[in-house]
MARBAFI-561192 format. One record per residue: residue in three letters; x, y, z of N, C-alpha, C in turn. Coordinates in steps of 0.1 Angstrom, whole numbers, padded with zeros to 4 digits, always signed. Last residue first. Example, Ala and Ser with C-alpha at 12.3 -4.5 7.8 and 13.67 -1.06 7.14 Angstrom:
% residues 2
["SER" [+0128 -0022 +0071] [+0137 -0011 +0071] [+0129 +0000 +0079]],
["ALA" [+0132 -0057 +0078] [+0123 -0045 +0078] [+0132 -0033 +0078]],
END
This chain:
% residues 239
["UNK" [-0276 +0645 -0891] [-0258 +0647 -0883] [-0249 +0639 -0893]],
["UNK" [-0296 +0664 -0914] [-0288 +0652 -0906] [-0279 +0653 -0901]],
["UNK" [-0316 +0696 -0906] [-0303 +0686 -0916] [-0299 +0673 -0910]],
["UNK" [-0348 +0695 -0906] [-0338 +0696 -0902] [-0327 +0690 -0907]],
["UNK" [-0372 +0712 -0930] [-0369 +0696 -0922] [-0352 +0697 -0915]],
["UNK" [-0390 +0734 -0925] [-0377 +0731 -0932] [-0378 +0720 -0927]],
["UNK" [-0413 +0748 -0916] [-0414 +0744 -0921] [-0402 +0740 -0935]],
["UNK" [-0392 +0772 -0893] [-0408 +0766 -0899] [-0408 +0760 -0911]],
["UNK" [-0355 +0764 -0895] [-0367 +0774 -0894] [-0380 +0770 -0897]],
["UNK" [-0336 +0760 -0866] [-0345 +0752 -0882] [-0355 +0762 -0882]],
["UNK" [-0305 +0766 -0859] [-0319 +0769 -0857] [-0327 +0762 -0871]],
["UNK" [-0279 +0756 -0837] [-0286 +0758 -0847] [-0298 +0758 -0847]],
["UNK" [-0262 +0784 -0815] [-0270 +0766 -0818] [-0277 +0769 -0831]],
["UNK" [-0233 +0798 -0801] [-0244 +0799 -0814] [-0248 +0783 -0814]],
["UNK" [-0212 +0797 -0783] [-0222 +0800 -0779] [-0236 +0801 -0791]],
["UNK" [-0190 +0795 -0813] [-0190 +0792 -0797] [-0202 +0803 -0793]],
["UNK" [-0202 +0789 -0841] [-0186 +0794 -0836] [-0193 +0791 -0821]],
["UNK" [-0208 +0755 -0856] [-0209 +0764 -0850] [-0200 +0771 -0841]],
["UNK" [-0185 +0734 -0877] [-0188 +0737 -0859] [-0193 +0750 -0861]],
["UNK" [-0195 +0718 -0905] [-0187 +0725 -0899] [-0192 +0729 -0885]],
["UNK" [-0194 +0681 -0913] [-0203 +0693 -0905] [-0199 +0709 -0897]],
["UNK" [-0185 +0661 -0914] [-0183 +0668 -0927] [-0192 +0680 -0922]],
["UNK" [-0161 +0645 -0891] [-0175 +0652 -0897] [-0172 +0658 -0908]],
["UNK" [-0147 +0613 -0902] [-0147 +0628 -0896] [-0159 +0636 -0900]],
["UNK" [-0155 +0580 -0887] [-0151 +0588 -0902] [-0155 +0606 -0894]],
["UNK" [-0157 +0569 -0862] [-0147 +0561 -0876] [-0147 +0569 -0887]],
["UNK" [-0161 +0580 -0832] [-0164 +0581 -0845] [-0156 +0574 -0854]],
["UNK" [-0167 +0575 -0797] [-0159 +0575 -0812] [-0165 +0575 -0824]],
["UNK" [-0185 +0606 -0786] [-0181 +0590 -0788] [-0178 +0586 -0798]],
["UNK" [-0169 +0637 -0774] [-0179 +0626 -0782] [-0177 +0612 -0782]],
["UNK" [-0147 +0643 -0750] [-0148 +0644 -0764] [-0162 +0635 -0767]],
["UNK" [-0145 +0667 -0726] [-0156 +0660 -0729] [-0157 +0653 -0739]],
["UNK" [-0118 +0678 -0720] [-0126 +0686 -0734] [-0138 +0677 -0735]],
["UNK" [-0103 +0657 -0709] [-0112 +0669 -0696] [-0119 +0677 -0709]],
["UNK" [-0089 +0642 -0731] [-0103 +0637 -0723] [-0109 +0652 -0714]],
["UNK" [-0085 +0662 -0761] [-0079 +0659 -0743] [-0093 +0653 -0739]],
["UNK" [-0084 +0642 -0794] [-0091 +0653 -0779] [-0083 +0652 -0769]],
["UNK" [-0084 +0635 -0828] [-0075 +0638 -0815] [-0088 +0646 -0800]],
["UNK" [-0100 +0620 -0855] [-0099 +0627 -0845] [-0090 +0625 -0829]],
["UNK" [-0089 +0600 -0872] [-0099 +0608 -0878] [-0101 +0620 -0866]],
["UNK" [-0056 +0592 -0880] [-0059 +0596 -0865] [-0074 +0605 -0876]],
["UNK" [-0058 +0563 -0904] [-0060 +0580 -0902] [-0061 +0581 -0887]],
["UNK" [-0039 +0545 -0920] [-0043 +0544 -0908] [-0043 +0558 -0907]],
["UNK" [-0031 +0539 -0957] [-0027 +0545 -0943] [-0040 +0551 -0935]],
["UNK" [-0026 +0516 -0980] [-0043 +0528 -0974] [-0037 +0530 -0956]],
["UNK" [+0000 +0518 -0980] [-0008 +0517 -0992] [-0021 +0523 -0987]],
["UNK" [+0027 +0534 -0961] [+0014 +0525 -0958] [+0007 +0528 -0973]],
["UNK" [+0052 +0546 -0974] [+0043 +0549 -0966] [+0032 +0537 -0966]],
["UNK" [+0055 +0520 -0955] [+0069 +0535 -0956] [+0062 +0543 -0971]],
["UNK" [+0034 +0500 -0933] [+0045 +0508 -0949] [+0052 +0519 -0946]],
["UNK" [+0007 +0487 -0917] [+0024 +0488 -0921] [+0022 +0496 -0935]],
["UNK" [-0023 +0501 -0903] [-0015 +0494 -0916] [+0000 +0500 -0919]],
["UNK" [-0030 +0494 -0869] [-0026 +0507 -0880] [-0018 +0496 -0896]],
["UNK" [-0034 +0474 -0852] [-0039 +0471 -0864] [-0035 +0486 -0872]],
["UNK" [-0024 +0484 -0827] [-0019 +0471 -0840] [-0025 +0475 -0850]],
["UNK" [-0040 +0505 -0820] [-0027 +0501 -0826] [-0025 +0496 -0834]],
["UNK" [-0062 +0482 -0812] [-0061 +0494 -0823] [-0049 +0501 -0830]],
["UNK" [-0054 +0476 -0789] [-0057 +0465 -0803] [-0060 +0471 -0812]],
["UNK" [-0049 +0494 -0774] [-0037 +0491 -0778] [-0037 +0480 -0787]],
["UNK" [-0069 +0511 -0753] [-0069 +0509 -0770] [-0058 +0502 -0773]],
["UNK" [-0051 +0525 -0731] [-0061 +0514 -0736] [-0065 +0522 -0749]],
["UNK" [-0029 +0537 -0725] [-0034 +0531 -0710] [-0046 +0524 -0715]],
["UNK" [+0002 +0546 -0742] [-0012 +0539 -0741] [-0015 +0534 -0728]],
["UNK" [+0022 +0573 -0723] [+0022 +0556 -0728] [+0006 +0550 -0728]],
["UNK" [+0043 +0599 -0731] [+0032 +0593 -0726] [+0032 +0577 -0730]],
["UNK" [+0069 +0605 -0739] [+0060 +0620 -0733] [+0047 +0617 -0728]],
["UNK" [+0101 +0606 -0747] [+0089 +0598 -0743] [+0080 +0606 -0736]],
["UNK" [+0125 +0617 -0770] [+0115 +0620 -0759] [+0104 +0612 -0754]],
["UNK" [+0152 +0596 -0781] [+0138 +0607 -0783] [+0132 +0610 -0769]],
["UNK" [+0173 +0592 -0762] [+0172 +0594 -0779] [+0163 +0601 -0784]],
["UNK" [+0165 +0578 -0739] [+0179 +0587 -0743] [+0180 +0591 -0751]],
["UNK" [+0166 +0549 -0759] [+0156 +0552 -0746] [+0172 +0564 -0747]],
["UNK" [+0160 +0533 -0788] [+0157 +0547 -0782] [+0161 +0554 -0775]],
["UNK" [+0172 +0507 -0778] [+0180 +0523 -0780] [+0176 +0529 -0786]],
["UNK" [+0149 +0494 -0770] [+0155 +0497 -0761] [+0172 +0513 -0762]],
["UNK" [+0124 +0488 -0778] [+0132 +0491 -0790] [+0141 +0501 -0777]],
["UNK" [+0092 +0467 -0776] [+0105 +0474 -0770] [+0115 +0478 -0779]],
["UNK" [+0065 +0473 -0799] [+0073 +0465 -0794] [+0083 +0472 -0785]],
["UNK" [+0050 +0493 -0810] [+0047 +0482 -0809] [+0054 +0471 -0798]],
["UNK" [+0051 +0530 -0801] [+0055 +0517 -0802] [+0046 +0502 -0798]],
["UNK" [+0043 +0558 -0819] [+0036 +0550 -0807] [+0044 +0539 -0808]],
["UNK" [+0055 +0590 -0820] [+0054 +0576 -0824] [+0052 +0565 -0818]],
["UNK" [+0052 +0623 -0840] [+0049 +0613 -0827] [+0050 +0599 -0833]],
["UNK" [+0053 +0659 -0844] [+0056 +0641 -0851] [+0055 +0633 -0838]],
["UNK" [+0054 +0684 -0841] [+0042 +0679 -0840] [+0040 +0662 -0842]],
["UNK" [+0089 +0686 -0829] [+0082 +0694 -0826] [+0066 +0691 -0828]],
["UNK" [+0121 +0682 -0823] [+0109 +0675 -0823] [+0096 +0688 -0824]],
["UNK" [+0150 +0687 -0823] [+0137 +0696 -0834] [+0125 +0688 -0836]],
["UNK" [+0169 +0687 -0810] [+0161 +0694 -0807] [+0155 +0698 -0815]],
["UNK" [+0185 +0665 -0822] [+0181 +0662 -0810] [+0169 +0674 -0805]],
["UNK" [+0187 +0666 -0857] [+0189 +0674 -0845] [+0180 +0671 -0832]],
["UNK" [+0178 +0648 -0873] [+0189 +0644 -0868] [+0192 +0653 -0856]],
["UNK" [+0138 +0651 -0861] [+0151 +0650 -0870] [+0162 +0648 -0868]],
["UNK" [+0120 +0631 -0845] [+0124 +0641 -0845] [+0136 +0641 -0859]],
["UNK" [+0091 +0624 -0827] [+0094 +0618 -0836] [+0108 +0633 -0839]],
["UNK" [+0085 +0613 -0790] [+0083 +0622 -0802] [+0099 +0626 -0812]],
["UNK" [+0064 +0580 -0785] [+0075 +0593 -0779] [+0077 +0603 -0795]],
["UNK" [+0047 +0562 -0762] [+0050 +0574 -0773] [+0057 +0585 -0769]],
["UNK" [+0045 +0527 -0753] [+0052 +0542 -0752] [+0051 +0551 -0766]],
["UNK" [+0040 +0503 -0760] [+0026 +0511 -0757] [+0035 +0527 -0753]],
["UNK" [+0065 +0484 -0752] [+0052 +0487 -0761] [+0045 +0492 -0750]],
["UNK" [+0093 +0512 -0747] [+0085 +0493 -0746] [+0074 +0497 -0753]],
["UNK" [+0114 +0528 -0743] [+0107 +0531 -0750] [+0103 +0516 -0755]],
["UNK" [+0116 +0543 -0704] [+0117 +0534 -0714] [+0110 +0534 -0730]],
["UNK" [+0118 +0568 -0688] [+0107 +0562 -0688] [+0117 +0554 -0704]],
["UNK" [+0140 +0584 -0677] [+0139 +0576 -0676] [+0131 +0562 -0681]],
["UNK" [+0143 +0607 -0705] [+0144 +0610 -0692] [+0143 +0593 -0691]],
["UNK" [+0151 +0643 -0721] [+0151 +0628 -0719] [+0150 +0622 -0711]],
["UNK" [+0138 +0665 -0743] [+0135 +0656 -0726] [+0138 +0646 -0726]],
["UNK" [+0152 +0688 -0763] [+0152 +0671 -0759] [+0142 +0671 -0742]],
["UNK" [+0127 +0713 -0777] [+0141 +0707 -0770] [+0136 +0693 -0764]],
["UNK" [+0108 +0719 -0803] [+0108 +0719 -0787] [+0120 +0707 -0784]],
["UNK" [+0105 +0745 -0830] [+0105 +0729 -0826] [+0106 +0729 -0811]],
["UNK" [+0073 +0768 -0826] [+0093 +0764 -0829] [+0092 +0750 -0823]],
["UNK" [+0046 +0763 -0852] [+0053 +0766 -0837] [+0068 +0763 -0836]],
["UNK" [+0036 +0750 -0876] [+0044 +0765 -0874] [+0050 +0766 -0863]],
["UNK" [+0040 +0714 -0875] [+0032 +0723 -0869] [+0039 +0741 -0871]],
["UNK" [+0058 +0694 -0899] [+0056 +0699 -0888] [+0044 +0709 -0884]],
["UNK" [+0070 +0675 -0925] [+0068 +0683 -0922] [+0064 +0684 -0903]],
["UNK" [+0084 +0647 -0932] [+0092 +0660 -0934] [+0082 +0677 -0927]],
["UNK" [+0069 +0630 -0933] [+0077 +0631 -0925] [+0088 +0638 -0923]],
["UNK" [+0047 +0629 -0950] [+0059 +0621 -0958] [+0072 +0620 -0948]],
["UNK" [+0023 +0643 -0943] [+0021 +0631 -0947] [+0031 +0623 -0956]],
["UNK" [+0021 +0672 -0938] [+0024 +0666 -0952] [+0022 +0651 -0958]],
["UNK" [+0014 +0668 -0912] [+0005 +0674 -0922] [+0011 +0671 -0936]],
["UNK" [+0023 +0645 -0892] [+0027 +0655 -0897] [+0015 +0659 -0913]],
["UNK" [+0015 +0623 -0870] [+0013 +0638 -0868] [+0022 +0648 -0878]],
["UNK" [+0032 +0594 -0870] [+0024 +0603 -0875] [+0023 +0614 -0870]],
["UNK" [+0042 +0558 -0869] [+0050 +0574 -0865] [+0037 +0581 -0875]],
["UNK" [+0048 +0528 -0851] [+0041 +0538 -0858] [+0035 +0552 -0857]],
["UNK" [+0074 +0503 -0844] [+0066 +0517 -0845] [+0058 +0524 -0857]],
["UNK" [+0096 +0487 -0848] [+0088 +0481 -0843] [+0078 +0494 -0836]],
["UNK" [+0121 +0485 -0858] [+0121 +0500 -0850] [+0107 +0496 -0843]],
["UNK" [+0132 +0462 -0867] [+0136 +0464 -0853] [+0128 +0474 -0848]],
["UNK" [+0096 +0452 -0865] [+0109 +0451 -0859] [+0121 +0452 -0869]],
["UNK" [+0073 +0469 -0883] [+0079 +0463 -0876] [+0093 +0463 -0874]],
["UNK" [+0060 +0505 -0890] [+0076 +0495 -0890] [+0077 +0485 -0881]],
["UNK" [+0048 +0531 -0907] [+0046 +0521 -0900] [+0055 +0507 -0898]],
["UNK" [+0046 +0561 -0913] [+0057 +0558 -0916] [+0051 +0542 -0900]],
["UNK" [+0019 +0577 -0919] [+0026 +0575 -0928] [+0039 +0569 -0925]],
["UNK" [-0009 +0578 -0904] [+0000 +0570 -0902] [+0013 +0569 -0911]],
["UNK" [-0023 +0611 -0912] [-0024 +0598 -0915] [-0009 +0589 -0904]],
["UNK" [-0046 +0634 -0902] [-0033 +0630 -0907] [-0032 +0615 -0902]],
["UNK" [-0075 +0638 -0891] [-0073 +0634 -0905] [-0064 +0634 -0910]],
["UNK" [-0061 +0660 -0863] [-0079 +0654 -0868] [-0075 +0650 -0883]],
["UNK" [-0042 +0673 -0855] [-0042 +0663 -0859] [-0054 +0654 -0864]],
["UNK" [-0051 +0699 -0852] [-0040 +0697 -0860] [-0041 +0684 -0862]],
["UNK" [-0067 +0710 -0836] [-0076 +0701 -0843] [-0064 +0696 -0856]],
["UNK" [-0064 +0729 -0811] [-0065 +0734 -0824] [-0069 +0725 -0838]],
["UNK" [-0057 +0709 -0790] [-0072 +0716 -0793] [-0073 +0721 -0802]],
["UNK" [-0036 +0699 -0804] [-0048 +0691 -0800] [-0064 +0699 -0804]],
["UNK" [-0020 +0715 -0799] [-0022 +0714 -0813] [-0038 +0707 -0815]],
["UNK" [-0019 +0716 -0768] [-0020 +0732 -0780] [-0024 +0724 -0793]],
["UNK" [-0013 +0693 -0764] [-0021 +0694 -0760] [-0027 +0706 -0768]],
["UNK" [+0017 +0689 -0777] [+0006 +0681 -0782] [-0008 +0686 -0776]],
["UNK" [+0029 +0708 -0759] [+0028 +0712 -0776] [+0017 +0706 -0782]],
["UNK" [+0031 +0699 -0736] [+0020 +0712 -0738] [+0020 +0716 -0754]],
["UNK" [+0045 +0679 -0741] [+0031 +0672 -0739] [+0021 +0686 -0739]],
["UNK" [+0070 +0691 -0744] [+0062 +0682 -0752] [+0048 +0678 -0751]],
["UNK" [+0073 +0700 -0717] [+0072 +0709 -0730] [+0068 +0701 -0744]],
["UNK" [+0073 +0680 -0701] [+0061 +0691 -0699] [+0061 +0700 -0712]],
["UNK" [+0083 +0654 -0695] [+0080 +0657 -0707] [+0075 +0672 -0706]],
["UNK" [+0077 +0644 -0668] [+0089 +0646 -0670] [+0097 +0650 -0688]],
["UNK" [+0054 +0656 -0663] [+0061 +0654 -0650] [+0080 +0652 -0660]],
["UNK" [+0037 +0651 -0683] [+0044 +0661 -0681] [+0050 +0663 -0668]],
["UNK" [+0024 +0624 -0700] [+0034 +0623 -0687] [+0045 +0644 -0689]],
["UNK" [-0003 +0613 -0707] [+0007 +0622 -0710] [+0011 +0624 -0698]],
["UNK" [-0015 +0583 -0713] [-0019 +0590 -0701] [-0005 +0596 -0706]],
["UNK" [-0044 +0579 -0743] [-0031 +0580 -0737] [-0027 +0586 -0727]],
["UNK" [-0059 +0556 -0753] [-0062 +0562 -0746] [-0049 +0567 -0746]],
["UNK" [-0085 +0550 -0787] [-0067 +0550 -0785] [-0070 +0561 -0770]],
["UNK" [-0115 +0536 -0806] [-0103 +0546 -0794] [-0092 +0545 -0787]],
["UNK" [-0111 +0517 -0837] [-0112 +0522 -0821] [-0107 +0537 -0817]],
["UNK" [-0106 +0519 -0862] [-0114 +0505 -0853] [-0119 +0512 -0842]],
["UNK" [-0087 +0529 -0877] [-0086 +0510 -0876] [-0097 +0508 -0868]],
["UNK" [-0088 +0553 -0878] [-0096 +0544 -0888] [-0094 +0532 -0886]],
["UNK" [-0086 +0566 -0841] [-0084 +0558 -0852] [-0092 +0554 -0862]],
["UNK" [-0092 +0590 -0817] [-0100 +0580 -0827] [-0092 +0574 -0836]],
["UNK" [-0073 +0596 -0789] [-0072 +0590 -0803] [-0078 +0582 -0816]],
["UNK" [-0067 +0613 -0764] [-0076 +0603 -0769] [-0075 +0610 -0787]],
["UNK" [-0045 +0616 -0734] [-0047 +0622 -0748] [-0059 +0611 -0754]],
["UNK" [-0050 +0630 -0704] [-0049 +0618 -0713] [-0056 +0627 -0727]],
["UNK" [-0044 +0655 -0683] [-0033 +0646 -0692] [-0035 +0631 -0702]],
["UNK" [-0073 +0655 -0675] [-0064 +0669 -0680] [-0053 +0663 -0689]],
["UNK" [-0076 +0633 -0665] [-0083 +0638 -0677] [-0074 +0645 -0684]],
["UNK" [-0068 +0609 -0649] [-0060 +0628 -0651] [-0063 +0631 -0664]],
["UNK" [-0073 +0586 -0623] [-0077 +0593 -0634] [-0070 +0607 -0637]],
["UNK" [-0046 +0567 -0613] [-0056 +0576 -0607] [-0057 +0584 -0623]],
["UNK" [-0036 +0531 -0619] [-0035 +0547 -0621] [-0042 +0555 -0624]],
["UNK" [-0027 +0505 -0605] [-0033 +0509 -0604] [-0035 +0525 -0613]],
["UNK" [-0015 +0477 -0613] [-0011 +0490 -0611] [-0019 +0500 -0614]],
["UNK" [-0017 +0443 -0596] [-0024 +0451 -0607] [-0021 +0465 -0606]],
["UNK" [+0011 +0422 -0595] [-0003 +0427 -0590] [-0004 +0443 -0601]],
["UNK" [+0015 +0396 -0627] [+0022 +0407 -0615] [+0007 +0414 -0610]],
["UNK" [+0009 +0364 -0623] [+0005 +0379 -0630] [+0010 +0385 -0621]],
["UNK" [+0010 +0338 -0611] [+0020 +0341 -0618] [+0019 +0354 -0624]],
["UNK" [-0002 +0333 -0578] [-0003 +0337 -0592] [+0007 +0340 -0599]],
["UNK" [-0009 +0309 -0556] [-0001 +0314 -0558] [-0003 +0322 -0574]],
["UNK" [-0029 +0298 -0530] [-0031 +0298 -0546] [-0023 +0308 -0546]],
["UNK" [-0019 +0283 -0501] [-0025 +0296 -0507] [-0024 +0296 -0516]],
["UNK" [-0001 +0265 -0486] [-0012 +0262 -0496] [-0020 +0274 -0503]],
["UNK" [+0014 +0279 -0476] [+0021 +0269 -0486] [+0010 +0270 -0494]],
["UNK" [-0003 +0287 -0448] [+0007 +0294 -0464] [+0009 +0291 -0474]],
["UNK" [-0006 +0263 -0441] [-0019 +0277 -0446] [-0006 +0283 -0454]],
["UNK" [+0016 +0250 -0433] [+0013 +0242 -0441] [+0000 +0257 -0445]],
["UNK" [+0027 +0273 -0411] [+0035 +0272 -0426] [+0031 +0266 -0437]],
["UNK" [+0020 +0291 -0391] [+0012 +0278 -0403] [+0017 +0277 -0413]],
["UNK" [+0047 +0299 -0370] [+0039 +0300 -0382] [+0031 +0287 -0390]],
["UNK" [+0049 +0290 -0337] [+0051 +0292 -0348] [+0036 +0295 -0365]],
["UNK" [+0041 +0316 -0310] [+0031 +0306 -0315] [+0037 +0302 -0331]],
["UNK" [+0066 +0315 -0282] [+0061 +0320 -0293] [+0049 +0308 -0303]],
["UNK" [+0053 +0314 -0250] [+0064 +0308 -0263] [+0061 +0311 -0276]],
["UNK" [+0052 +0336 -0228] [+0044 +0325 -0232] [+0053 +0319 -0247]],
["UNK" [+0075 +0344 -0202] [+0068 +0349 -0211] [+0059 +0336 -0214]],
["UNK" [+0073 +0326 -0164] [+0082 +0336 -0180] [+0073 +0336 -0189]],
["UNK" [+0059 +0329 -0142] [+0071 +0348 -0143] [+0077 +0342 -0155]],
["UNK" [+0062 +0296 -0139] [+0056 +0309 -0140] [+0065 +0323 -0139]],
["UNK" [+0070 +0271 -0155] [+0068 +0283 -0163] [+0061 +0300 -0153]],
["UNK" [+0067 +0255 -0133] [+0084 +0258 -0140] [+0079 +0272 -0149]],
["UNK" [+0044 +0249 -0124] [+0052 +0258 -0120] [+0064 +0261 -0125]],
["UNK" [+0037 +0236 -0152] [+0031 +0249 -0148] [+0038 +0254 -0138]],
["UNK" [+0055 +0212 -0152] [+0053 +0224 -0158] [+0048 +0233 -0158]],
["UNK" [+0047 +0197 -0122] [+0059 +0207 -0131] [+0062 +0214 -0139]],
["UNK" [+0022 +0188 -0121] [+0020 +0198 -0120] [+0035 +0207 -0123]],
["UNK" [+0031 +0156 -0128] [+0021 +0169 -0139] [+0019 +0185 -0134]],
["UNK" [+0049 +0148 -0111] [+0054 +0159 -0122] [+0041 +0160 -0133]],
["UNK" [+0031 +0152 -0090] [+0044 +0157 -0087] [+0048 +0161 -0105]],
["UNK" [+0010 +0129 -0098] [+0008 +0138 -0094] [+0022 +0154 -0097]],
["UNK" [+0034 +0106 -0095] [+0026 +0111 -0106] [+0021 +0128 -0107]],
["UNK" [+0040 +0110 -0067] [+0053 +0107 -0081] [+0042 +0116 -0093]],
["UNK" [+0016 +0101 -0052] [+0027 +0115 -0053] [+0036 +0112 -0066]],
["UNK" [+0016 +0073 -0067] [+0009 +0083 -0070] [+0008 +0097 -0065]],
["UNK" [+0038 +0059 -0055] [+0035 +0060 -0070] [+0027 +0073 -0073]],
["UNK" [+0031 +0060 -0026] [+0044 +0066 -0032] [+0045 +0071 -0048]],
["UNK" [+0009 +0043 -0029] [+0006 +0057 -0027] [+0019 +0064 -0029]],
["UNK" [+0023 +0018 -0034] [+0011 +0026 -0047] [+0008 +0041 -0039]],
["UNK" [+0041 +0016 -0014] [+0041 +0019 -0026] [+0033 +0023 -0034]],
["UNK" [+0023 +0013 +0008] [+0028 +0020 +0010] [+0037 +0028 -0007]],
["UNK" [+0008 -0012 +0000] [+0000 +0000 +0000] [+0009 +0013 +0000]],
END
């Protein structure tokens, strides 16, 4: 008897050992679920980048191929290019000039905004000095189009298809498609293109533009604050 009750101090004795051994110290750290982690569905897409609306700075691009072209102009590090393209904008310089110089790889671009339509011409304004700056020349960059003189960019522009990495330092990059970019594509290649890809209309998004159109009006604009009037018994014109 004397033994089984010896046995059972014994017992007793070290279940309550660890709780006295631990008291006054901290609590032990709780390791990581390492097997909940592991198993979390992993993605191979980079996360999504997000970029806050700036009417004021997106350029919009009706095309004859199809669509609307979005562009977010970057005057943070372009500002004298992007106030050239915005001035000509609203003055409607680019409304019905064509795509005239379209190039897969290497140069893997397609270059417009000149009125002559051979890439020799320009806007009257003085040409506008280099910006060069960090932003890369990858697909969906536009940058502005220039002659051997580093400073005579002045209404030419060139959207890229592809990366063309010596650019970058070379021309000016002054914005980068943010949507339309299946429109793009589709501009028709050549040096000059056989039926060359028209910009039919240019706008700044904060100008409210219309919804896209595929062919230009033939409707001249009332001057500002004038509406049109039908008079009794006329039938009104078509849009």
């Amino acid at each position: 008897m004397r033994f089984v009750a010896l046995l059972a101090a014994m017992a007793a004795t070290l279940i309550a050992l660890p709780a006295a051994a631990q008291k006054g110290k901290p609590e032990p750290a709780i390791p990581f679920a390492v097997d909940k982690v592991a198993s979390a569905p992993v993605s191979d897409q980079p996360a999504a980048f997000v970029v806050a609306p700036d009417p004021e700075n997106t350029w919009v691009l009706d095309l004859s191929s199809g669509g609307r072209v979005l562009i977010r102009l970057r005057p943070d590090v372009a500002p004298k290019m992007v106030e050239r393209v915005k001035l000509l904008t609203r003055q409607h310089f680019y409304d019905g000039l064509p795509f005239h110089r379209v190039i897969d790889a290497p140069e893997s671009m397609a270059q417009s905004g000149d009125p002559k339509g051979d890439g020799t011409g320009g806007s009257t304004l003085p040409n506008v000095p280099a910006e060069f700056s960090r932003l890369p020349h990858v697909r969906g960059a536009v940058s502005a189009a220039r002659a051997q003189d580093v400073d005579s960019a002045n209404s030419q522009f060139f959207i890229m298809f592809g990366p063309r990495l010596a650019f970058d330092h070379n021309y000016t990059v002054f914005g980068r498609v943010t949507a339309g970019m299946e429109w793009v594509d589709k501009i028709q290649r050549g040096e000059p293109p056989q039926h060359p890809t028209m910009i039919v209309h240019a706008y700044i998004q904060s100008d409210n533009p219309p919804a896209y159109s595929d062919a230009p009006s033939t409707k001249a604009a009332l001057p500002a604050g004038e509406q049109e009037v039908t008079l009794p018994g006329t039938t009104p014109p078509k849009p």
